[in-house]
MARZA-31746 format. One line per 8 residues: their letters; for each residue x negated, y, z negated of C-alpha. Coordinates in Angstrom, 2 decimals, padded with zeros to 5 digits, always signed. Example, Ala and Ser with C-alpha at 12.3 -4.5 7.8 and 13.67 -1.06 7.14 Angstrom:
<gufis>
AS = -012.30 -004.50 -007.80  -013.67 -001.06 -007.14
</gufis>
This chain:
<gufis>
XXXXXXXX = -024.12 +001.09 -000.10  -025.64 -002.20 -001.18  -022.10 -003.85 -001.69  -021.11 -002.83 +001.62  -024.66 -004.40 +003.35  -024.05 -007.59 +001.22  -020.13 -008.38 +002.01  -020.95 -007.01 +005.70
XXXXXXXX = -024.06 -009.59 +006.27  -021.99 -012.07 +004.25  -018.94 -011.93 +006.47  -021.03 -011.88 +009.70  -023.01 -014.99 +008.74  -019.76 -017.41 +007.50  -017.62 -016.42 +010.62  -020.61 -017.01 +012.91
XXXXXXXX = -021.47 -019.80 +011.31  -017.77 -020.86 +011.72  -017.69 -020.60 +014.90  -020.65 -021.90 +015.97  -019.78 -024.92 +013.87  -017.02 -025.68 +015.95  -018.79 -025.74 +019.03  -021.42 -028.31 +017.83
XXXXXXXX = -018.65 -030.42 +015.77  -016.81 -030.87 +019.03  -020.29 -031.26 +021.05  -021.58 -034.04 +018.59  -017.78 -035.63 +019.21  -017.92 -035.77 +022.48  -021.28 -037.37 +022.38  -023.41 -034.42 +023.91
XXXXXXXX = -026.47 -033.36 +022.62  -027.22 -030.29 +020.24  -030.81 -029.46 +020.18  -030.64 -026.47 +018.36  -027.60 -024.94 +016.01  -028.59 -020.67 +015.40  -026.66 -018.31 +013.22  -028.05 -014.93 +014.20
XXXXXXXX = -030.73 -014.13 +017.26  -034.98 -012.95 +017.35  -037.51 -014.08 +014.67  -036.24 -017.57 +012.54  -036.36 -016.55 +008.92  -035.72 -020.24 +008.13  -035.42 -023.91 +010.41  -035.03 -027.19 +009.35
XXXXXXXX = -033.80 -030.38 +011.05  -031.93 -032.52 +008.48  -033.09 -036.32 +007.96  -029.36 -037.50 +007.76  -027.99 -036.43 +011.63  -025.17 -037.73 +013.66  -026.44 -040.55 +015.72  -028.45 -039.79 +018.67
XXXXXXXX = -028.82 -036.16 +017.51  -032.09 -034.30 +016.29  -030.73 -030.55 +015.94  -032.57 -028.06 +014.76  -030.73 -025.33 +012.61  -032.28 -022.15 +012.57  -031.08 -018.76 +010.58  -032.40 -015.93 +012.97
XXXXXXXX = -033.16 -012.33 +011.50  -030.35 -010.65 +013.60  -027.29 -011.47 +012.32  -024.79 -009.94 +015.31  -024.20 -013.60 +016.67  -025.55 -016.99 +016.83  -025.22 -019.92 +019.52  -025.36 -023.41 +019.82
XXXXXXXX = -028.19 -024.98 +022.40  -026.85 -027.98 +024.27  -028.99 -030.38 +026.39  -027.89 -028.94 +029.57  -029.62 -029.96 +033.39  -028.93 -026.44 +034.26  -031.47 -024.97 +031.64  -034.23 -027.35 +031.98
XXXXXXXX = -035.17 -030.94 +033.28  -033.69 -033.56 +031.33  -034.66 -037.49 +031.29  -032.33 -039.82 +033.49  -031.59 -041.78 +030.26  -030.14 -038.61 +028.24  -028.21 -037.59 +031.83  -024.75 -038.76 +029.92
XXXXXXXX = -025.35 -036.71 +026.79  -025.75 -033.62 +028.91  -023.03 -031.10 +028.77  -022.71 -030.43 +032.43  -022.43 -034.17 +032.83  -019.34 -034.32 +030.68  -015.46 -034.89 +031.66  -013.30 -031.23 +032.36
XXXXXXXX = -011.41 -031.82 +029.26  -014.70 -032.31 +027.23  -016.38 -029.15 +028.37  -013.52 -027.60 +027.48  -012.78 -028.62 +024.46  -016.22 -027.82 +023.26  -015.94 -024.22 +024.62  -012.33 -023.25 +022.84
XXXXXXXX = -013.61 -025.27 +019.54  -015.35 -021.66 +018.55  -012.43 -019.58 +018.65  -009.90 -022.42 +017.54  -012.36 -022.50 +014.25  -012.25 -018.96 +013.71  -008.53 -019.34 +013.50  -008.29 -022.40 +011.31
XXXXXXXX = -010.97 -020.11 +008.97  -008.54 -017.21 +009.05  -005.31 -019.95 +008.07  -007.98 -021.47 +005.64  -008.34 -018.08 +003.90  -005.17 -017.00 +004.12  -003.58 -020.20 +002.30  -006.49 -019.39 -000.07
XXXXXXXX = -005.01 -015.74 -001.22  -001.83 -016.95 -001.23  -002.83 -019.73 -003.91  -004.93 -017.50 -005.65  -002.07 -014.98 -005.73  -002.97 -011.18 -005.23  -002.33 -007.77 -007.13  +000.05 -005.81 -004.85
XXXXXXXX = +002.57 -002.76 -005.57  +006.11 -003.33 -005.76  +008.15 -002.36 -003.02  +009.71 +000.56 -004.07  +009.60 +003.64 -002.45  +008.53 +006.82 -002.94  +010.37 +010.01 -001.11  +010.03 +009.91 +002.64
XXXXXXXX = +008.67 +012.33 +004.75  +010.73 +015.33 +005.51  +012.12 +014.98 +008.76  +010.88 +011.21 +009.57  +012.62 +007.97 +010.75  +013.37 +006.68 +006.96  +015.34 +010.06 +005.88  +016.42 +009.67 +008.80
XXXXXXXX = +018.25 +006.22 +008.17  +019.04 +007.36 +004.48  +016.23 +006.51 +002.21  +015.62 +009.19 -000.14  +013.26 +007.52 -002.52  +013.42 +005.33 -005.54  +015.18 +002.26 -003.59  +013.99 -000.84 -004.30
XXXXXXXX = +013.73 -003.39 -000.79  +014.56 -006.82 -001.10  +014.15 -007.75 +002.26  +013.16 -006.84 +005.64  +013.52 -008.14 +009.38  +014.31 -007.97 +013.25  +017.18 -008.99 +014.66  +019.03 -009.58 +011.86
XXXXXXXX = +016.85 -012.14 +010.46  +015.84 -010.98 +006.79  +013.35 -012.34 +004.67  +012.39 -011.90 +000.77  +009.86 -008.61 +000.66  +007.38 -009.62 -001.77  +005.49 -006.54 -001.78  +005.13 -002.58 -000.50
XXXXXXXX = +002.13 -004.19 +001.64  +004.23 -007.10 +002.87  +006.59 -004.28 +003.94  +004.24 -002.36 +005.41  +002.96 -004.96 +007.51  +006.54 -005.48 +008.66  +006.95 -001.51 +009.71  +003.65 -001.58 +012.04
XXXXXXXX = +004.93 -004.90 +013.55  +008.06 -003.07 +014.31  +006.33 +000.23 +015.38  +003.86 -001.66 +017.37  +006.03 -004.13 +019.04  +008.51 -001.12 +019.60  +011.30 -003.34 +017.34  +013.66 -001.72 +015.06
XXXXXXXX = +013.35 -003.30 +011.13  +016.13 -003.72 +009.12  +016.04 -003.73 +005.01  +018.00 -004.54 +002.70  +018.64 -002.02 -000.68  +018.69 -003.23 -004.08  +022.09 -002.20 -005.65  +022.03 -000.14 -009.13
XXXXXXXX = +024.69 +000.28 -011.68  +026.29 -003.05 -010.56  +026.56 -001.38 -007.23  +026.13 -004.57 -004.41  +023.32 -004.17 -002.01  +023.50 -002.33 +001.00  +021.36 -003.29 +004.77  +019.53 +000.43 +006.72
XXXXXXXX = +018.05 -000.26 +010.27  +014.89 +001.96 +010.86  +014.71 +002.61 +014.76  +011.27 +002.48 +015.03  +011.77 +001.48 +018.30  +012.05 +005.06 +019.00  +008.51 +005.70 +017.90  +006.57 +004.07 +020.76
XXXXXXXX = +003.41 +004.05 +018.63  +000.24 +003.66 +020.05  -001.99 +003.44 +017.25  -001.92 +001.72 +014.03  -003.41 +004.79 +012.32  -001.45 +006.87 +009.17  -000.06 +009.52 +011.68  +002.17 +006.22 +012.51
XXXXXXXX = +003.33 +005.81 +008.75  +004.03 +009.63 +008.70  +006.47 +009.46 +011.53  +007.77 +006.30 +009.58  +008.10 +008.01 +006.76  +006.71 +005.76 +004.14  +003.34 +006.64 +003.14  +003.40 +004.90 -000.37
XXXXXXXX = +004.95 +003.03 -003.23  +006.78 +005.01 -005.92  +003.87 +006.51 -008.33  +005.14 +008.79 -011.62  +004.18 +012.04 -010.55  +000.97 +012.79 -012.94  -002.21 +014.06 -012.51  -005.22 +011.97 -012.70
XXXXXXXX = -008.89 +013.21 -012.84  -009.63 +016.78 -012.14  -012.31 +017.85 -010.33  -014.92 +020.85 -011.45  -014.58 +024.04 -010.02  -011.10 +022.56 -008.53  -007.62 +024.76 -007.58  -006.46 +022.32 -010.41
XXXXXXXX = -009.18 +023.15 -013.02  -009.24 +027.00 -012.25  -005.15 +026.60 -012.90  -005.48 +024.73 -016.05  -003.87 +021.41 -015.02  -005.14 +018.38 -017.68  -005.48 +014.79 -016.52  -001.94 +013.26 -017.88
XXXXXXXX = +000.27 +016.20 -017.37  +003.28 +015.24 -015.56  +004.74 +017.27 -013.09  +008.61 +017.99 -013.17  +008.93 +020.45 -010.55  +007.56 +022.67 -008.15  +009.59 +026.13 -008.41  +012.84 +024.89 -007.74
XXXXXXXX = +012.26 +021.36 -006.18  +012.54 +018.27 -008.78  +009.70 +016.63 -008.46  +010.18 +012.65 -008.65  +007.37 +010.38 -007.43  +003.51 +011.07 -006.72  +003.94 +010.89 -003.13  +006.20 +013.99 -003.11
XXXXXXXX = +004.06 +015.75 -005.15  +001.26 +015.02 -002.96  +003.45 +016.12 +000.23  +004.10 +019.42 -001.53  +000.83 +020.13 -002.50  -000.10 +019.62 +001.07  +002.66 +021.86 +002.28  +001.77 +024.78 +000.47
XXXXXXXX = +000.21 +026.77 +002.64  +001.71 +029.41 +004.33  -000.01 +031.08 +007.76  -002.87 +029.28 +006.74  -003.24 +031.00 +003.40  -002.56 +029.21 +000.19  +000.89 +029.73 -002.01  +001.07 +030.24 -005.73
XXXXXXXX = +004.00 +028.38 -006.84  +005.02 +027.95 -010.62  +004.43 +024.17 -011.65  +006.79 +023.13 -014.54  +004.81 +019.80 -016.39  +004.85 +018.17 -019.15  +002.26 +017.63 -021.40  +002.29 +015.56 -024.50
XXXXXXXX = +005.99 +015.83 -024.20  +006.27 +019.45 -024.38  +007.22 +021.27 -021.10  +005.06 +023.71 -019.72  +005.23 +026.09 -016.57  +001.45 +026.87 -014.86  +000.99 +029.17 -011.59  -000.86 +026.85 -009.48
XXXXXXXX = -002.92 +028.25 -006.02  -004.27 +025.81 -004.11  -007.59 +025.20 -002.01  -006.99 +024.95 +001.91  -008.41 +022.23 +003.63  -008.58 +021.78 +007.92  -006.74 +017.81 +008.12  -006.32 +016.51 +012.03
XXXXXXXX = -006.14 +019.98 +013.31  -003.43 +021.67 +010.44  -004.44 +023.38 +007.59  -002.73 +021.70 +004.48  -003.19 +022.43 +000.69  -005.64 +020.66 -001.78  -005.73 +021.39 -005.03  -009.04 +018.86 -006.36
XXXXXXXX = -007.61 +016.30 -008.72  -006.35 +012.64 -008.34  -002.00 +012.75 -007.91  +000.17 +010.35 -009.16  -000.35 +007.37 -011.72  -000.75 +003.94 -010.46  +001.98 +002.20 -008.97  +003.66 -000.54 -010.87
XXXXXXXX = +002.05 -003.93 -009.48  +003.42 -007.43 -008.86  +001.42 -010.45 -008.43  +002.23 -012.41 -005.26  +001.18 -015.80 -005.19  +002.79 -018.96 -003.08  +003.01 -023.08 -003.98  +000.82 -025.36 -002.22
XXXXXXXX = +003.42 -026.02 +000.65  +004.67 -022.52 +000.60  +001.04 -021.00 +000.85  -000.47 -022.93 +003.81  +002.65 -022.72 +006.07  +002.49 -018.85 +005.10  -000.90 -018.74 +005.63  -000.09 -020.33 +009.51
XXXXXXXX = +001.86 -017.53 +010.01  +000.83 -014.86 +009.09  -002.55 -016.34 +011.40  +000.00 -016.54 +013.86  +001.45 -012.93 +013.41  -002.14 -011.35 +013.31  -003.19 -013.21 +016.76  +000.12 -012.05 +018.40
XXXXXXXX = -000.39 -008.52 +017.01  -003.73 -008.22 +018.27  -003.16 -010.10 +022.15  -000.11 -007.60 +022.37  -002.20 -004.50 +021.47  -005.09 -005.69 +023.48  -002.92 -005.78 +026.70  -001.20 -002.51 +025.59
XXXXXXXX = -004.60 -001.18 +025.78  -005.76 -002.53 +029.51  -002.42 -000.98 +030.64  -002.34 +002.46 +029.13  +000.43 +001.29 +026.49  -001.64 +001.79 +023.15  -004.52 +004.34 +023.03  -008.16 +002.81 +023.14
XXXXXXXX = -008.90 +004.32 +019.23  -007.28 +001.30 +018.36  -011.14 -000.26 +019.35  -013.09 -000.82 +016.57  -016.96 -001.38 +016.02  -019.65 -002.89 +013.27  -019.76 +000.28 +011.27  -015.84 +000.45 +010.53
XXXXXXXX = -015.85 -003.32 +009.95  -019.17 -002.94 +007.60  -017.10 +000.11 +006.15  -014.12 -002.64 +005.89  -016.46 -004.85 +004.00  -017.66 -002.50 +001.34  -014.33 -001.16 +000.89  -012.40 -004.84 +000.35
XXXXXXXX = -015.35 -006.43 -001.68  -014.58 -003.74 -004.44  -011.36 -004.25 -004.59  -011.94 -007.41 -005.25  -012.60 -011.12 -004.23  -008.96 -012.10 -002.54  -009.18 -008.32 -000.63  -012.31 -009.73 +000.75
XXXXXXXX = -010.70 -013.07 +001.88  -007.99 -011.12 +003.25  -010.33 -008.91 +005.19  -012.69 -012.12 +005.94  -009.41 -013.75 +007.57  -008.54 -010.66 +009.61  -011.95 -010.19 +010.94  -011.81 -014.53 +011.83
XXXXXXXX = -008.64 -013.46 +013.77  -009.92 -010.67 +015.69  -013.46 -012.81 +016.33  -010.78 -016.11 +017.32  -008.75 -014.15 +019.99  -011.49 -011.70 +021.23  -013.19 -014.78 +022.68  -010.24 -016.19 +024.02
XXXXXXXX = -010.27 -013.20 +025.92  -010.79 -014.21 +029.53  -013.95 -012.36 +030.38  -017.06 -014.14 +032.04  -019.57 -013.88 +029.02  -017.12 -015.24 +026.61  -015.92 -018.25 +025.88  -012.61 -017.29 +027.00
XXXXXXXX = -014.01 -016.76 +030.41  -015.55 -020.75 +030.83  -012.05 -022.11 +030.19  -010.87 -019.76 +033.34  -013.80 -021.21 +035.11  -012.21 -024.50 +033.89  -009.28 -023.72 +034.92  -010.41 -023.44 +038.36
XXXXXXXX = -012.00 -026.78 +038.59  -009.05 -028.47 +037.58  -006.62 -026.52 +039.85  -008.87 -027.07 +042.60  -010.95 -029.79 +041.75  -014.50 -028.01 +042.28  -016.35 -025.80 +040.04  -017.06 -022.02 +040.49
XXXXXXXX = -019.95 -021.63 +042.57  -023.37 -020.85 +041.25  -023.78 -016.98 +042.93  -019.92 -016.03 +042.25  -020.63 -017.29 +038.54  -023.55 -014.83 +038.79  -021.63 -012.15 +039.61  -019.09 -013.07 +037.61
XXXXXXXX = -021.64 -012.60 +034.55  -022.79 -009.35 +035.54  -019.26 -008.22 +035.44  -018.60 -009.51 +032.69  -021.51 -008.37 +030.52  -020.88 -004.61 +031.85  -017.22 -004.30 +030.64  -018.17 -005.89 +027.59
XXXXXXXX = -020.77 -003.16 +027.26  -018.41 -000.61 +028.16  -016.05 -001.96 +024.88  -018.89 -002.28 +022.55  -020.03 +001.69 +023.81  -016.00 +002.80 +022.75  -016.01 +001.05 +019.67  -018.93 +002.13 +018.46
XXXXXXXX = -018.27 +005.35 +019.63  -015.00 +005.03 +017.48  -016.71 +003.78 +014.79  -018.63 +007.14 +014.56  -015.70 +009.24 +015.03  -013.45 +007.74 +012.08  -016.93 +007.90 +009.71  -018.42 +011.04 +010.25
X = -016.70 +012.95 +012.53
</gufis>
């Protein structure tokens, strides 16, 4: 619990900071006046002007003890008087392209963070699984197209343009592009036994997905990387203790199925429930390389509105790992894109949700990305970049967003001046606020209301 307050409060305060930084570098460049630079809102905790400032500036910085935002304080005639000899450092004074620029320097920084961190990972190199798979889903797209489990992918893409796969994650990321973007992904097959390699297309065009969620992966078929199919650590007063499974006993079969990776066992184990009452079923294992058969019964649990079969013990052994990690050249201009990728991803499933297209679940709140937080510090420090980068992305392109209370929204009102050479009028950009603030109210209400759902409910 205190890891996940610490990374959450930590991510909050360098993206806001970020952000806010961009603002007032672009202000001070443009030779308007900052009077006050705040990372968070209510009660200062600490303020201090620093004795070495740009020239003409005398900013105060201030760290405020509620961390859900911050805001930089120009001198402005709009908010208060200001002396005829200051009138040129005054925001509202400055060109259209100034104003501008100082409005979209927030979210452009967020997005030169996320490329930042990004390039950062891929120097730093990451611990990933290797991309081979485990047996699909029964009845879903990938045994569908073929894949039975065990194949190794080299590469994936649309449109016949295949890349290297470096990873099962860098292949999963390319399946919920597909799914999301309603494109069908093509991958190429390692060969074995001198056998040359051979190209399947998953049409996961056919899906039209509307959620990123792991209902899409099981209609994909590919849950997870290939795992040897043991038994980790069993739980007290477990299906798998009462039965007399052992942490390291390796399963071989399931009556008369050969059992090959951890993912099938998993799907079996889950499938073993007839009428919603639990199956025995013989389990043939091996353990410390003598074969065994055990009658196993498992527990039955109540998953998205099924009943499936538990039976209290960790399934399957790690997966094998591979390090990726990129050259200097190699990582930033990966890092670019895969910015790039993220922002597209999340514009094209923001506009599938204003139209009906992709469900409104999709929304997600503080307490998932606190959750988030927790969950990637653990793992480790380059998780937590990666998460730090996503969360820049979504911050970058939410505000680019063209509603009235966000930055997004000035550059339309920007927009207007410079098609029509006059500014939006004072009671329409009243109204416009109002507006504004309710339908952002209205997405903060479902994504906290989300948030709640996916936690607790």
């Amino acid at each position: 619990m205190l890891l996940t307050v610490i990374a959450f409060v930590v991510a909050l305060g360098v993206l806001i900071a970020v952000h806010e930084y961009g603002h007032y570098r672009v202000a001070v460049a443009c030779g308007v006046k900052v009077e006050r630079f705040s990372v968070g809102f209510g009660k200062a905790l600490l303020r201090w002007e620093p004795k070495r400032q740009h020239p003409g500036q005398k900013t105060e910085f201030v760290i405020g003890a509620f961390p859900f935002g911050g805001y930089v304080k120009m001198l402005d005639e709009r908010e208060g008087p200001v002396a005829p000899e200051e009138r040129h450092r005054a925001f509202n004074t400055q060109p259209l392209r100034s104003r501008a620029a100082i409005v979209a320097a927030g979210p452009i920084a967020n997005l030169l963070l996320a490329v930042v961190l990004y390039t950062a990972v891929n120097w730093i190199g990451v611990q990933e699984p290797v991309a081979t798979l485990a047996r699909p889903v029964a009845g879903s797209i990938a045994e569908s197209a073929g894949l039975k489990g065990g194949e190794h992918i080299t590469r994936a893409g649309f449109d016949g343009d295949l890349t290297p796969v470096q990873s099962f994650e860098d292949l999963r990321w390319r399946m919920t592009r597909g799914a999301l973007d309603g494109r069908d992904l093509t991958i190429e097959v390692a060969g074995e036994g001198g056998r040359p390699a051979r190209e399947l297309v998953l049409p996961l065009s056919r899906m039209e997905a509307r959620d990123a969620d792991p209902q899409m992966f099981r209609k994909i078929g590919v849950l997870a990387p290939l795992t040897r199919p043991e038994i980790g650590e069993v739980m007290k007063g477990s299906a798998a203790e009462s039965a007399g499974l052992l942490k390291g006993d390796v399963v071989r079969a399931i009556g008369a199925t050969a059992i090959i990776d951890g993912q099938q066992l998993r799907e079996a184990i889950r499938a073993s429930v007839d009428n919603g009452q639990p199956r025995t079923q013989a389990w043939q294992i091996e353990r410390g390389g003598r074969p065994l058969t055990i009658d196993v019964k498992p527990e039955v649990r109540e998953e998205g509105g099924a009943k499936v079969g538990r039976v209290g013990a960790y399934v399957g052994a790690p997966a094998e790992m591979v390090t990726v990690r990129q050259g200097v050249i190699d990582g930033i201009w990966r890092g670019v894109v895969r910015t790039w990728e993220v922002s597209a991803l999340t514009v094209r499933m923001m506009g599938k949700m204003v139209i009906g297209e992709a469900s409104i679940k999709n929304l997600s709140g503080p307490l998932t990305i606190a959750d988030y937080a927790g969950k990637s510090a653990s793992l480790g420090f380059t998780q937590y970049l990666v998460f730090l980068a996503l969360i820049s992305v979504s911050l970058g392109v939410l505000n680019l967003m063209p509603l009235p209370v966000l930055d997004g929204g000035h550059l339309m009102y920007y927009l207007w001046e410079g098609l029509t050479g006059k500014s939006v009028s004072d009671a329409w950009m009243e109204r416009l606020q109002r507006g504004g603030v309710a339908l952002l109210l209205v997405m903060m209400s479902v994504a906290l209301f989300n948030d709640v759902t996916r936690l607790f409910g």
